[in-house]
PDB file of N, CA, C and O in Angstrom, chain B, residues numbered from 101:
ATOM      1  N   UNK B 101     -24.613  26.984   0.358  1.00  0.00           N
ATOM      2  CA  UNK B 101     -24.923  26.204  -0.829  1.00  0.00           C
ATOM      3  C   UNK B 101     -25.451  27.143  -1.906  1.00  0.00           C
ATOM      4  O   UNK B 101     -26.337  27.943  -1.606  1.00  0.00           O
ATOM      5  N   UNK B 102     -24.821  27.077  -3.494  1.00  0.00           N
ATOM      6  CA  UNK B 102     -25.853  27.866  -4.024  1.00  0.00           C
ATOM      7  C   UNK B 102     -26.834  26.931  -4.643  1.00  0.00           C
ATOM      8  O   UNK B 102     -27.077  25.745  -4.863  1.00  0.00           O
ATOM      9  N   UNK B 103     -27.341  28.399  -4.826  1.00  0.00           N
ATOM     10  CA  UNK B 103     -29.224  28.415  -5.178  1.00  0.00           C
ATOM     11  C   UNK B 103     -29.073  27.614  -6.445  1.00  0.00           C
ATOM     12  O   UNK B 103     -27.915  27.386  -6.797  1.00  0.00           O
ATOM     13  N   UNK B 104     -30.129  27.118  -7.240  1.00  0.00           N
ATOM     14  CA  UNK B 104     -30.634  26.313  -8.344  1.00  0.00           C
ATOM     15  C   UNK B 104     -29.921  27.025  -9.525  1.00  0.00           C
ATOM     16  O   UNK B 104     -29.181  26.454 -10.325  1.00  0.00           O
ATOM     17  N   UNK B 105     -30.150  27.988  -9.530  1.00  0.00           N
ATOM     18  CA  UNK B 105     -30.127  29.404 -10.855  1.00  0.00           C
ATOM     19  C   UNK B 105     -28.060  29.398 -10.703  1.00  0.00           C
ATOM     20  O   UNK B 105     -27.433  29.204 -11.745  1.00  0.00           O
ATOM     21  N   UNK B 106     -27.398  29.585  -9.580  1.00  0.00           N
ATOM     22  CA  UNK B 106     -26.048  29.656  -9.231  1.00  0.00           C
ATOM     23  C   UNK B 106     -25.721  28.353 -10.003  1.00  0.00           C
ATOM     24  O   UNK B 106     -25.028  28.513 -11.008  1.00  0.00           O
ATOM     25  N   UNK B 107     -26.103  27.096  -9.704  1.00  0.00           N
ATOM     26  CA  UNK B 107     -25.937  25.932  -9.515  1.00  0.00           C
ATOM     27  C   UNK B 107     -25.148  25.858 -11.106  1.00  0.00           C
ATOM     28  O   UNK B 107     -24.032  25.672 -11.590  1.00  0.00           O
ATOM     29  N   UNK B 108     -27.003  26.227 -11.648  1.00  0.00           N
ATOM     30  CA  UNK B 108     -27.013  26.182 -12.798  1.00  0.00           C
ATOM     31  C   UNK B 108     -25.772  26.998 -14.182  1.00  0.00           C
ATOM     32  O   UNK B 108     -25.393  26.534 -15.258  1.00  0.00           O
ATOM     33  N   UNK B 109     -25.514  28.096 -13.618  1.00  0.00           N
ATOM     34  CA  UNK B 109     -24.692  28.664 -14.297  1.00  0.00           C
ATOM     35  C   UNK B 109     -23.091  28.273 -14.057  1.00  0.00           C
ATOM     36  O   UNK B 109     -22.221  28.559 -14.880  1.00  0.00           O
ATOM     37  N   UNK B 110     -22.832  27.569 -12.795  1.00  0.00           N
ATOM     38  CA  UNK B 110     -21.405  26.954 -12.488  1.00  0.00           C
ATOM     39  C   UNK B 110     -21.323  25.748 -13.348  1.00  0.00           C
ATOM     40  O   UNK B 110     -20.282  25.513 -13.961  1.00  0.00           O
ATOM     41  N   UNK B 111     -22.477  24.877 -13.440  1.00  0.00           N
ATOM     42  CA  UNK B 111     -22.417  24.144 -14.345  1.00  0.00           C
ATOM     43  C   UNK B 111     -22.097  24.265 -15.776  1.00  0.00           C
ATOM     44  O   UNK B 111     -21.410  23.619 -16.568  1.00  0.00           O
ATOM     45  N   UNK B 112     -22.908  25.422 -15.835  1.00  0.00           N
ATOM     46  CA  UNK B 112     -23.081  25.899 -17.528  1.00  0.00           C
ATOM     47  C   UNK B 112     -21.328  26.424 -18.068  1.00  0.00           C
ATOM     48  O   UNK B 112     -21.027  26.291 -19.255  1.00  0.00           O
ATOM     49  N   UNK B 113     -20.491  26.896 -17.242  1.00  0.00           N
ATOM     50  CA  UNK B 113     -19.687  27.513 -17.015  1.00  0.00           C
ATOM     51  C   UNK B 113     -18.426  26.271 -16.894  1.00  0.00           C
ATOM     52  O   UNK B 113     -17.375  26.649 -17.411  1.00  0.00           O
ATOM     53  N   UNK B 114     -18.384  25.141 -16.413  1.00  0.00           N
ATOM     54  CA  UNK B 114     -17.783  24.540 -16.480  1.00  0.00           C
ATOM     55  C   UNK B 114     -17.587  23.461 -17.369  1.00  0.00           C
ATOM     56  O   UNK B 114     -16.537  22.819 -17.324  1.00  0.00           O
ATOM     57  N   UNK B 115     -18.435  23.207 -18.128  1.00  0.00           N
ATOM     58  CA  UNK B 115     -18.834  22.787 -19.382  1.00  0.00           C
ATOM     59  C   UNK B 115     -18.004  23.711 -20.299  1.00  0.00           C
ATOM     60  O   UNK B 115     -16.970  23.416 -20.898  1.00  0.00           O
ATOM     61  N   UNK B 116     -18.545  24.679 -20.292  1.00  0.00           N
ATOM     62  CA  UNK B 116     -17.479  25.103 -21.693  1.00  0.00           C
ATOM     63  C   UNK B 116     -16.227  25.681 -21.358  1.00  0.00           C
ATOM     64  O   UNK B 116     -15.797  26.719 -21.860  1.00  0.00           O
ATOM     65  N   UNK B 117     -15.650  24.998 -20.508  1.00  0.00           N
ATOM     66  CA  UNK B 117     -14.285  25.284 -19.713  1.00  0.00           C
ATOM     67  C   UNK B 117     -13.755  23.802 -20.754  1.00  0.00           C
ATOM     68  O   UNK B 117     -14.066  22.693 -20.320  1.00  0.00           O
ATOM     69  N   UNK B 118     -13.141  23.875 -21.797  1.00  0.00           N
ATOM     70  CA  UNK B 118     -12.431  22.645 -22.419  1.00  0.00           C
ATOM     71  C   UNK B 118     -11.408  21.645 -21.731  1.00  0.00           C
ATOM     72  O   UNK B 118     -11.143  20.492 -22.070  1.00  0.00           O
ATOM     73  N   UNK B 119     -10.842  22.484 -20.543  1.00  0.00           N
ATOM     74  CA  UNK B 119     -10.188  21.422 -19.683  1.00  0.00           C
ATOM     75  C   UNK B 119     -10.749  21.506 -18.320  1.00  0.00           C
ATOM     76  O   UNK B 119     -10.108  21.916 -17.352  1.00  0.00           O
ATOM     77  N   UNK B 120     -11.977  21.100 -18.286  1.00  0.00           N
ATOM     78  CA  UNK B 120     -12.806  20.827 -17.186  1.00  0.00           C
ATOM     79  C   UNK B 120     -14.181  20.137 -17.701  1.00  0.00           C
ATOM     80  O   UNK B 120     -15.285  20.409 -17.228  1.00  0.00           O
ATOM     81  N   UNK B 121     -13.927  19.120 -18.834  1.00  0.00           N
ATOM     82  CA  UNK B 121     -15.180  18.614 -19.361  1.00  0.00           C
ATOM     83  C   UNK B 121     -15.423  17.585 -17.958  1.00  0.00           C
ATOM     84  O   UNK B 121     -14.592  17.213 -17.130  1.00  0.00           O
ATOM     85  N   UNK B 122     -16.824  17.310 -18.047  1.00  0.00           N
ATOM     86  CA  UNK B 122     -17.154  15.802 -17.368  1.00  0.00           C
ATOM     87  C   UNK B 122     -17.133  14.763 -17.708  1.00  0.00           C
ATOM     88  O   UNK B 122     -17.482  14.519 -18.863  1.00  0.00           O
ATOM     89  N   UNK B 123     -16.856  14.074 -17.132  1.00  0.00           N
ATOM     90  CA  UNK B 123     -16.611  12.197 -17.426  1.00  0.00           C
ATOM     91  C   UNK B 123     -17.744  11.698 -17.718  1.00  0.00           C
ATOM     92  O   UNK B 123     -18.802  11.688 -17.088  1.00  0.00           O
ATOM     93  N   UNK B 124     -17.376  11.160 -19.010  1.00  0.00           N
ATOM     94  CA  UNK B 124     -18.633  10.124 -19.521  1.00  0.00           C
ATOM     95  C   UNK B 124     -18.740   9.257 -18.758  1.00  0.00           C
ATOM     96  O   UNK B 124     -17.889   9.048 -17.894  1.00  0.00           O
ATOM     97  N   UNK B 125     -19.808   8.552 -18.900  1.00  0.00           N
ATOM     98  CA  UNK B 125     -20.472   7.255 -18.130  1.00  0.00           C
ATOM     99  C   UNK B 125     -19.914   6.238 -18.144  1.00  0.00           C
ATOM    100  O   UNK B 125     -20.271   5.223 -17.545  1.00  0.00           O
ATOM    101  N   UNK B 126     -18.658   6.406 -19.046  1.00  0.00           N
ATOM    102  CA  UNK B 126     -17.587   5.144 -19.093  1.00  0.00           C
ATOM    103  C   UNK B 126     -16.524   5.358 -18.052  1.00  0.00           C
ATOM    104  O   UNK B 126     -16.382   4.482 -17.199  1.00  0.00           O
ATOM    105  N   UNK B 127     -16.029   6.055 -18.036  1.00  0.00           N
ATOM    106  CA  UNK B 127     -15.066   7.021 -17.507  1.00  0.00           C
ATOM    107  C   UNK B 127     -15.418   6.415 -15.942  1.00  0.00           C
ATOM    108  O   UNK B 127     -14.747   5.729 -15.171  1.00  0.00           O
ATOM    109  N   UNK B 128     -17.278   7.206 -15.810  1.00  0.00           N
ATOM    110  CA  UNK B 128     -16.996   6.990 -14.358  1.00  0.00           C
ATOM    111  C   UNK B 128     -17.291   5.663 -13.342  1.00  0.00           C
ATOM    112  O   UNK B 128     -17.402   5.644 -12.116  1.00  0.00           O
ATOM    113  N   UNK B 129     -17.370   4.624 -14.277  1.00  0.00           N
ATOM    114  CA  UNK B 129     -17.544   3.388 -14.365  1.00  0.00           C
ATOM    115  C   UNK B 129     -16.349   2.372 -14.350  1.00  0.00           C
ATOM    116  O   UNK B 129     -16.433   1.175 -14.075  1.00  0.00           O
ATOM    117  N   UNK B 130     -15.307   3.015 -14.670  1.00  0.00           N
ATOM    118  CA  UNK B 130     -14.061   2.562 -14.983  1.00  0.00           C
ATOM    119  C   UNK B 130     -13.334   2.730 -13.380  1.00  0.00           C
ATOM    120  O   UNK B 130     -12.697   1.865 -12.779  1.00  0.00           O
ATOM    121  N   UNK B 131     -13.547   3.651 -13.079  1.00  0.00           N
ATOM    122  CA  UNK B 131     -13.089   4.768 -11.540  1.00  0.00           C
ATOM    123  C   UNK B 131     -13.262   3.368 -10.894  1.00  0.00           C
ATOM    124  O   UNK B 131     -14.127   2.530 -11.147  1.00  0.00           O
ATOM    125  N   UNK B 132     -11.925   3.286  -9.721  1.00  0.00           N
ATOM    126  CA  UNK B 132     -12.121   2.640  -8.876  1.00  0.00           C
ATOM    127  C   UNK B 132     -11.380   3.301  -7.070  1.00  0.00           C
ATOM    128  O   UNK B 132     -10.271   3.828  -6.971  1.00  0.00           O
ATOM    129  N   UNK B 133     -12.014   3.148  -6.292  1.00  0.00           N
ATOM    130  CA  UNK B 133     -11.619   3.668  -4.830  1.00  0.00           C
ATOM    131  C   UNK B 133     -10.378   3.752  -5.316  1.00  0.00           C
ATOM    132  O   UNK B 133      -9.817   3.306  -6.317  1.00  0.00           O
ATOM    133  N   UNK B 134      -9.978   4.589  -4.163  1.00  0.00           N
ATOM    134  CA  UNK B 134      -8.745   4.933  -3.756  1.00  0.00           C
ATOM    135  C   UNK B 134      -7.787   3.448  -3.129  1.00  0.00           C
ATOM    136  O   UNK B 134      -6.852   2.786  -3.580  1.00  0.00           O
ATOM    137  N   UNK B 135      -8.674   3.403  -1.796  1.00  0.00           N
ATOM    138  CA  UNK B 135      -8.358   2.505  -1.642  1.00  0.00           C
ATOM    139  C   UNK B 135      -8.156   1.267  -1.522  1.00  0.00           C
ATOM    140  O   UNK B 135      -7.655   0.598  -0.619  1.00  0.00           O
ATOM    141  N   UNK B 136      -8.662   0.969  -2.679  1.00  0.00           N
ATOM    142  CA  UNK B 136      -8.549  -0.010  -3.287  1.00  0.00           C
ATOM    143  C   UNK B 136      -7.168  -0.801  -4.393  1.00  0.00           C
ATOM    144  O   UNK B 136      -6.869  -1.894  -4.874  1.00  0.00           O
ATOM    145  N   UNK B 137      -6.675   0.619  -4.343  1.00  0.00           N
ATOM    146  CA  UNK B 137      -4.970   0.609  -5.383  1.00  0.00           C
ATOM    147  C   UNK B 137      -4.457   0.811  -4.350  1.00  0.00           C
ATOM    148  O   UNK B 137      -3.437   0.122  -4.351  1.00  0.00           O
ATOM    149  N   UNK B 138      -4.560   1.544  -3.099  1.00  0.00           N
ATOM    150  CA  UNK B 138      -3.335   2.256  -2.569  1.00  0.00           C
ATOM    151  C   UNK B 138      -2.185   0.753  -1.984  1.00  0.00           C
ATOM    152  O   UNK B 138      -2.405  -0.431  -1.730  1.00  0.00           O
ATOM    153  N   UNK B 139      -1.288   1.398  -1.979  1.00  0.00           N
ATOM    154  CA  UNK B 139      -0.007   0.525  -0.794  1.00  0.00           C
ATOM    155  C   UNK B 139       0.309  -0.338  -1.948  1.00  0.00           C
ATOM    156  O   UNK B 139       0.230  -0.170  -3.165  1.00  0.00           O
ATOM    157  N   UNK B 140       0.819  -1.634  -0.948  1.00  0.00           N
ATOM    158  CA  UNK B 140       1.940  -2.297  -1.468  1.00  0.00           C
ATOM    159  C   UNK B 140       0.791  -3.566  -2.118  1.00  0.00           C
ATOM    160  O   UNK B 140      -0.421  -3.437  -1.943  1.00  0.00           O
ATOM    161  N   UNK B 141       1.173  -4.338  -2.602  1.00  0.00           N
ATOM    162  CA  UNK B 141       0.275  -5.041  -3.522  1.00  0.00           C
ATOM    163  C   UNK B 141       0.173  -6.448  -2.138  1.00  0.00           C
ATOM    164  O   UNK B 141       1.108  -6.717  -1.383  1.00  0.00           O
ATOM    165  N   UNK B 142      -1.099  -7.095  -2.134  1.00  0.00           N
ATOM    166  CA  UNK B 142      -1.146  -8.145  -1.080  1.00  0.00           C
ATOM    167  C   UNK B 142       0.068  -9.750  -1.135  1.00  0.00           C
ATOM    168  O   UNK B 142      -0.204 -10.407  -2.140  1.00  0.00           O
ATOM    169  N   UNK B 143       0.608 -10.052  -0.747  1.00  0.00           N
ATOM    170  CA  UNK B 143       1.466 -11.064  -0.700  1.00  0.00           C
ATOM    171  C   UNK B 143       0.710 -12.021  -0.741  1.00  0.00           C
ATOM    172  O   UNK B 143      -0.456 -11.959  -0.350  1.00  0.00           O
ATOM    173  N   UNK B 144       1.459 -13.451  -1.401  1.00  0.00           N
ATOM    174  CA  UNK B 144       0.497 -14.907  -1.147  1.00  0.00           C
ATOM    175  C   UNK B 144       1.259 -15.357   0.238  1.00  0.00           C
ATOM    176  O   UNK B 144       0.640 -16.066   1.031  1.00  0.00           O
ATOM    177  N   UNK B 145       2.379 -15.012   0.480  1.00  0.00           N
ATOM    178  CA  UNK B 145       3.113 -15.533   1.922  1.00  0.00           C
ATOM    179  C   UNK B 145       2.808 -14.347   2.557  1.00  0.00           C
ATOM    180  O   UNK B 145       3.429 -13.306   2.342  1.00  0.00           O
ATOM    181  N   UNK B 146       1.627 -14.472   3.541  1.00  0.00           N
ATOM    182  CA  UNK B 146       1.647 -13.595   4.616  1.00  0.00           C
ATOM    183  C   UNK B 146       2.417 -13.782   5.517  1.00  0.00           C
ATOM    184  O   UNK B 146       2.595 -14.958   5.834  1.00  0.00           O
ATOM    185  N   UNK B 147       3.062 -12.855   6.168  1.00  0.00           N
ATOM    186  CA  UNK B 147       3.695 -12.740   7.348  1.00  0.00           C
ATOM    187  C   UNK B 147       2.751 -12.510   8.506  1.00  0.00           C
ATOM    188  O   UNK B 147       1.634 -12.019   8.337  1.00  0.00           O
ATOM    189  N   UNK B 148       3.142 -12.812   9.486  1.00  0.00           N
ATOM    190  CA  UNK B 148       2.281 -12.716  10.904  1.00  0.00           C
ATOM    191  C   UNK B 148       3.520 -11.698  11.802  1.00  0.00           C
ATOM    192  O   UNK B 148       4.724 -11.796  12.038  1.00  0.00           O
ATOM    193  N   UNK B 149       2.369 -10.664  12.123  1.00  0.00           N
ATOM    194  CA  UNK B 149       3.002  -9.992  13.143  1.00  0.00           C
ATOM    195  C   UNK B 149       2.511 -10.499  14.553  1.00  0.00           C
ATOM    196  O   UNK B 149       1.387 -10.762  14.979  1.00  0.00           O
ATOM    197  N   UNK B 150       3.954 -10.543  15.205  1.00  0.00           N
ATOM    198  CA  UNK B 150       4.405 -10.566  16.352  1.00  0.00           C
ATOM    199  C   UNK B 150       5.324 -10.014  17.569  1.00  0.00           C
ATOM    200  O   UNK B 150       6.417  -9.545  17.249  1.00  0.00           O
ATOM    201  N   UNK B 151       5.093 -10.028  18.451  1.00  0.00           N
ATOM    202  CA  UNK B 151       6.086  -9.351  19.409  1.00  0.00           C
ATOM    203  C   UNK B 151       7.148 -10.306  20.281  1.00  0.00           C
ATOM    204  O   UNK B 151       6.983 -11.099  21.208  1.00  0.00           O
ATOM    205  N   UNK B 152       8.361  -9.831  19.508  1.00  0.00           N
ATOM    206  CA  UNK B 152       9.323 -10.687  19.945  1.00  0.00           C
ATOM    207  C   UNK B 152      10.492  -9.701  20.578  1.00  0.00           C
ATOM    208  O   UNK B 152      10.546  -8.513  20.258  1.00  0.00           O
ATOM    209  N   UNK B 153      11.402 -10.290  21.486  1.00  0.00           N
ATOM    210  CA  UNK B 153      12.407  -9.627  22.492  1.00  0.00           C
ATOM    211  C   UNK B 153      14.058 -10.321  21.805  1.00  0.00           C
ATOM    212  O   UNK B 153      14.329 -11.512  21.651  1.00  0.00           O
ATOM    213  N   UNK B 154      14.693  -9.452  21.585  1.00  0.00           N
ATOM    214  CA  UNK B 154      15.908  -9.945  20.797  1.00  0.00           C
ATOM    215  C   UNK B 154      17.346  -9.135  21.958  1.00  0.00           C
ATOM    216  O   UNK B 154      17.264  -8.536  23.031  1.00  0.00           O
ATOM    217  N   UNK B 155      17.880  -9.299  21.566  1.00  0.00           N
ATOM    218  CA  UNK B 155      19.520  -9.217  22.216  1.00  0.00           C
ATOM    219  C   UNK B 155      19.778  -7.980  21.437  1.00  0.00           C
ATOM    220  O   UNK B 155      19.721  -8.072  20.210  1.00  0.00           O
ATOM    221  N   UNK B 156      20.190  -6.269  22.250  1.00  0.00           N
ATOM    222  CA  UNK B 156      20.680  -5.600  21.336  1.00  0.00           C
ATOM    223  C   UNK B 156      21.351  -5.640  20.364  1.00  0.00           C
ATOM    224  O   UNK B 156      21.242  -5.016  19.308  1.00  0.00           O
ATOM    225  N   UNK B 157      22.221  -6.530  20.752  1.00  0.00           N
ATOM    226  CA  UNK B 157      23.784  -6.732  19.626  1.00  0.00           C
ATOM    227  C   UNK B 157      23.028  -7.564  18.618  1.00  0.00           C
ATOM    228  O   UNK B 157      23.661  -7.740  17.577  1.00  0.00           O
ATOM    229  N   UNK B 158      21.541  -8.254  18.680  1.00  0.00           N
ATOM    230  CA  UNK B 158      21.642  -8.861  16.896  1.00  0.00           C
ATOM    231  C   UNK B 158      21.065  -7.849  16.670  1.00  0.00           C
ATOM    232  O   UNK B 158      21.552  -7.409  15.629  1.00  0.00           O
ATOM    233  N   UNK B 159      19.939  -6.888  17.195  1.00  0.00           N
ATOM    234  CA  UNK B 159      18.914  -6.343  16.409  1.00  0.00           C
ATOM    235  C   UNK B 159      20.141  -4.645  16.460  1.00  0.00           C
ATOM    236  O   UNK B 159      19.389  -3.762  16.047  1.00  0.00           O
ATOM    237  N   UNK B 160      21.144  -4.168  16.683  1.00  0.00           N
ATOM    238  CA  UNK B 160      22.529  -3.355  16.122  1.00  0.00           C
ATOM    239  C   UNK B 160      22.686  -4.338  15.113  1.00  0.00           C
ATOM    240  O   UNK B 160      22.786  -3.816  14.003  1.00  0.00           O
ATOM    241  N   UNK B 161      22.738  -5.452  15.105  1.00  0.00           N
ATOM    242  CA  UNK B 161      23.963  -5.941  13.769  1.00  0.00           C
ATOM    243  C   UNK B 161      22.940  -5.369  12.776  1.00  0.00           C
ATOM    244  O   UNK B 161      23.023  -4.226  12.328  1.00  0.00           O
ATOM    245  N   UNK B 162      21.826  -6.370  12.416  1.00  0.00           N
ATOM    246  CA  UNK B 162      20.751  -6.613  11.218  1.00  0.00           C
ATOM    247  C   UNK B 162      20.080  -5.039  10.645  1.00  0.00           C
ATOM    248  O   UNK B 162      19.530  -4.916   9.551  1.00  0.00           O
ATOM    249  N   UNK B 163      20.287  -3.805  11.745  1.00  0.00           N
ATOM    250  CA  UNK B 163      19.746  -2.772  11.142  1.00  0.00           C
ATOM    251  C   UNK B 163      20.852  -2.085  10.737  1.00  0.00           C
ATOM    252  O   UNK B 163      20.873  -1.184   9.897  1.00  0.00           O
ATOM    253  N   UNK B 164      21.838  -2.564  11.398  1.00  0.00           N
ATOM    254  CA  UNK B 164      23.748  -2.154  10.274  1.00  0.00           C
ATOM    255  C   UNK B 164      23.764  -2.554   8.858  1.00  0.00           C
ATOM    256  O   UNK B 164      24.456  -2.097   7.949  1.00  0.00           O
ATOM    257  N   UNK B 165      22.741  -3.637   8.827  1.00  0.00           N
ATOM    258  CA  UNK B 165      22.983  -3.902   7.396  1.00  0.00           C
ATOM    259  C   UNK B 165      22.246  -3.080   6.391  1.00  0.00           C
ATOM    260  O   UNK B 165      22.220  -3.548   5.253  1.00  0.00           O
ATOM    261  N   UNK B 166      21.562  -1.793   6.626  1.00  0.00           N
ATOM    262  CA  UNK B 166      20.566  -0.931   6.185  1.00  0.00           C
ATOM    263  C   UNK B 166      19.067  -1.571   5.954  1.00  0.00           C
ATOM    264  O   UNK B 166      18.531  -2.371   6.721  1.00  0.00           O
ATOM    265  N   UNK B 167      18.440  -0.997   4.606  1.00  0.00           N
ATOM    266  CA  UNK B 167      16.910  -1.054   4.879  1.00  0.00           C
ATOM    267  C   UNK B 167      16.607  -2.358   4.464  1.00  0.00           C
ATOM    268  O   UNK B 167      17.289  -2.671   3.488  1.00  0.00           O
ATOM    269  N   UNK B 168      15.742  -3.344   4.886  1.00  0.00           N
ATOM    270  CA  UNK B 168      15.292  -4.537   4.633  1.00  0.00           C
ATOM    271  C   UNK B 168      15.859  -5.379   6.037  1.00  0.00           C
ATOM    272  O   UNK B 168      15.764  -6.588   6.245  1.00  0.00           O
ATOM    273  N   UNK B 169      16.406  -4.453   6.820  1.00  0.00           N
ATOM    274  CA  UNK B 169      17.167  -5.997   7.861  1.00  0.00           C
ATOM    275  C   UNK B 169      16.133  -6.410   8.332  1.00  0.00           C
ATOM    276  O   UNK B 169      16.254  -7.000   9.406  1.00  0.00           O
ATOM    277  N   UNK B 170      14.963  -6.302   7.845  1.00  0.00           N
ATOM    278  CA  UNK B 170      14.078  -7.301   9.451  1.00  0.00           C
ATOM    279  C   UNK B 170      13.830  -8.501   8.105  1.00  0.00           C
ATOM    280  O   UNK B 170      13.758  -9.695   8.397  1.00  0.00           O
ATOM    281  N   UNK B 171      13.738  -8.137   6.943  1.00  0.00           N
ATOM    282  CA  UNK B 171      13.493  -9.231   5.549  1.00  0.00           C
ATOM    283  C   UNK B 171      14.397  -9.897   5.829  1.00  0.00           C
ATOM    284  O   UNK B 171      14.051 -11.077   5.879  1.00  0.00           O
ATOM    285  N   UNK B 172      16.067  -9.650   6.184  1.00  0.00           N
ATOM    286  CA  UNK B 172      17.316 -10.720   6.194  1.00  0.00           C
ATOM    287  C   UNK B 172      17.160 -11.040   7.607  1.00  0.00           C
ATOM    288  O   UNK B 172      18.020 -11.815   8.026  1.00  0.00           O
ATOM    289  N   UNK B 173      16.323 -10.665   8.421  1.00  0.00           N
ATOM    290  CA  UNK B 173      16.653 -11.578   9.694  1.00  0.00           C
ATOM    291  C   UNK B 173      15.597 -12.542   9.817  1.00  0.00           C
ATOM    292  O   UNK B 173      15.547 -13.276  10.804  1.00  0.00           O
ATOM    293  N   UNK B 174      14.848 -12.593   9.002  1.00  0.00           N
ATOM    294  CA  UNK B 174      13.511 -13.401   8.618  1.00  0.00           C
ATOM    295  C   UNK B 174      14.179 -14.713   7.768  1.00  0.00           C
ATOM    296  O   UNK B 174      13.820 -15.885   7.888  1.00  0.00           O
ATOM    297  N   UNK B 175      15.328 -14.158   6.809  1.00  0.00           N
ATOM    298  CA  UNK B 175      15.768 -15.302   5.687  1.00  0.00           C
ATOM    299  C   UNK B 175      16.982 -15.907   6.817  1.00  0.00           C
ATOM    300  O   UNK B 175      17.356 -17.075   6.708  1.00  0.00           O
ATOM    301  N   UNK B 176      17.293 -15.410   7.409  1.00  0.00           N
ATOM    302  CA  UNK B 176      17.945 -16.082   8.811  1.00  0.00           C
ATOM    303  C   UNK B 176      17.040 -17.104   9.401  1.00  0.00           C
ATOM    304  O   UNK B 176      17.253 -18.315   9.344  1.00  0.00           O
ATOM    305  N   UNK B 177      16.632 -16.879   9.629  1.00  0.00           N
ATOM    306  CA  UNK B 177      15.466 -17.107  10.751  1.00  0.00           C
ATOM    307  C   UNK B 177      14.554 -18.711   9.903  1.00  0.00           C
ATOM    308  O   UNK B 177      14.217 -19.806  10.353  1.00  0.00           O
ATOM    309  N   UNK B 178      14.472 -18.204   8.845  1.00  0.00           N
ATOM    310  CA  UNK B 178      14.232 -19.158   7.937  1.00  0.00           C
ATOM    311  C   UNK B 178      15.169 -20.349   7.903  1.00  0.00           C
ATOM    312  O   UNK B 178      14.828 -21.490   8.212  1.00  0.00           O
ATOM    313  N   UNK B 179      16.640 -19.911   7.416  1.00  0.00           N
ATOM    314  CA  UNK B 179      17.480 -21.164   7.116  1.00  0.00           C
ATOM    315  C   UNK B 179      17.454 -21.738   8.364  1.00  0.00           C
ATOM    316  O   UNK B 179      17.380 -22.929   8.062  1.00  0.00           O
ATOM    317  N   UNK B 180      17.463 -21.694   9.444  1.00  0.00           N
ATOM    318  CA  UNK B 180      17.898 -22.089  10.827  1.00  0.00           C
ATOM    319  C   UNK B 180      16.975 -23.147  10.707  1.00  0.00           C
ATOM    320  O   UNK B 180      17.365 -24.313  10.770  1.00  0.00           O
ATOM    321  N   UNK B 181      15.178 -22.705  10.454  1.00  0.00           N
ATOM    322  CA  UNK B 181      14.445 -24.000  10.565  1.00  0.00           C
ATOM    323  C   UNK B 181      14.340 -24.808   9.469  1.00  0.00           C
ATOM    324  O   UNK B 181      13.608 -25.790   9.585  1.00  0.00           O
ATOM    325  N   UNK B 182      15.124 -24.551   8.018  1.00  0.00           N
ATOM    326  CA  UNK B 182      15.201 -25.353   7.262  1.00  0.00           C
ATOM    327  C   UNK B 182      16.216 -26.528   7.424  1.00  0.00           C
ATOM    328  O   UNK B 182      16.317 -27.602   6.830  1.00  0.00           O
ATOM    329  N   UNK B 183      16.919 -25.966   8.416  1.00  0.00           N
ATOM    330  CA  UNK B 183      18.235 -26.955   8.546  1.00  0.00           C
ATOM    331  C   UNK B 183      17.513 -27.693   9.699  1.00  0.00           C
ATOM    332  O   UNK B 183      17.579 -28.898   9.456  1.00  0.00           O
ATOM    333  N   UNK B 184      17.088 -27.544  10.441  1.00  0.00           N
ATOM    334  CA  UNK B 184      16.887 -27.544  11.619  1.00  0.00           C
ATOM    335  C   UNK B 184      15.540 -28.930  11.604  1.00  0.00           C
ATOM    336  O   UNK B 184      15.405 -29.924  12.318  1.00  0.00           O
ATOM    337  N   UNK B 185      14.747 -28.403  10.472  1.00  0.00           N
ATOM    338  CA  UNK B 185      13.941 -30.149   9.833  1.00  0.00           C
ATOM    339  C   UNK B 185      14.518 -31.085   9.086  1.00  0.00           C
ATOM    340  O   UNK B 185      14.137 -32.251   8.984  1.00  0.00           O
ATOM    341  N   UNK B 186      15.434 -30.593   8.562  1.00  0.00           N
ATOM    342  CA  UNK B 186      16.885 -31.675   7.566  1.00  0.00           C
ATOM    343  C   UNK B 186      16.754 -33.080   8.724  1.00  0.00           C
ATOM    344  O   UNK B 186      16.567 -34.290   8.599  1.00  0.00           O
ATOM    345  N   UNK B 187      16.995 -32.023   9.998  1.00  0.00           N
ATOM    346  CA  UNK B 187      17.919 -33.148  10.990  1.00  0.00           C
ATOM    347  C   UNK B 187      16.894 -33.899  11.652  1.00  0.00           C
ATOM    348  O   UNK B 187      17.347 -34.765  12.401  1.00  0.00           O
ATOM    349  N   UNK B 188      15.521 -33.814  11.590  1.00  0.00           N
ATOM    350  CA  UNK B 188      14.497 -34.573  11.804  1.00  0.00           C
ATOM    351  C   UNK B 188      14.070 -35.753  10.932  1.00  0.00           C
ATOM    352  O   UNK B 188      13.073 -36.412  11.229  1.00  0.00           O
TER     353      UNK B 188
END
């Protein structure tokens, strides 16, 4: 760690470094966590994870269809029980 006198002159030193000023009191007030922004933004339709056992040949088809197949086997999965309360 440096000493008081070190401290002091890294400070002094970085100050009149013009692209190394310090953040005003607004600045660091404004600052929010990291993680608090990071990832994907929260959904109002949560999904629930679960562990489910499928038939190679659908879960080959749905990842043939490239990235998102588990989203289209969900909108599958969906119409089946939309139809599926029609008939109730």
């Amino acid at each position: 760690m440096p000493s008081a006198e070190e401290d002091r002159k890294i400070n002094a030193a970085a100050k009149a470094d013009p692209d190394a000023q310090p953040l005003s009191k607004a600045q660091l007030e404004a600052m929010v966590p990291l993680r608090a922004v990071r990832g994907r933004p929260k959904s109002e339709n949560r999904k629930l994870l679960v562990s489910v056992r499928y038939s190679p040949e659908v879960v080959e088809y749905f990842k043939s269809t490239g990235d998102g197949w588990q989203s289209r086997m969900d909108g599958v999965l969906r119409q089946y029980v939309q139809k599926q309360s029609r008939r109730s």
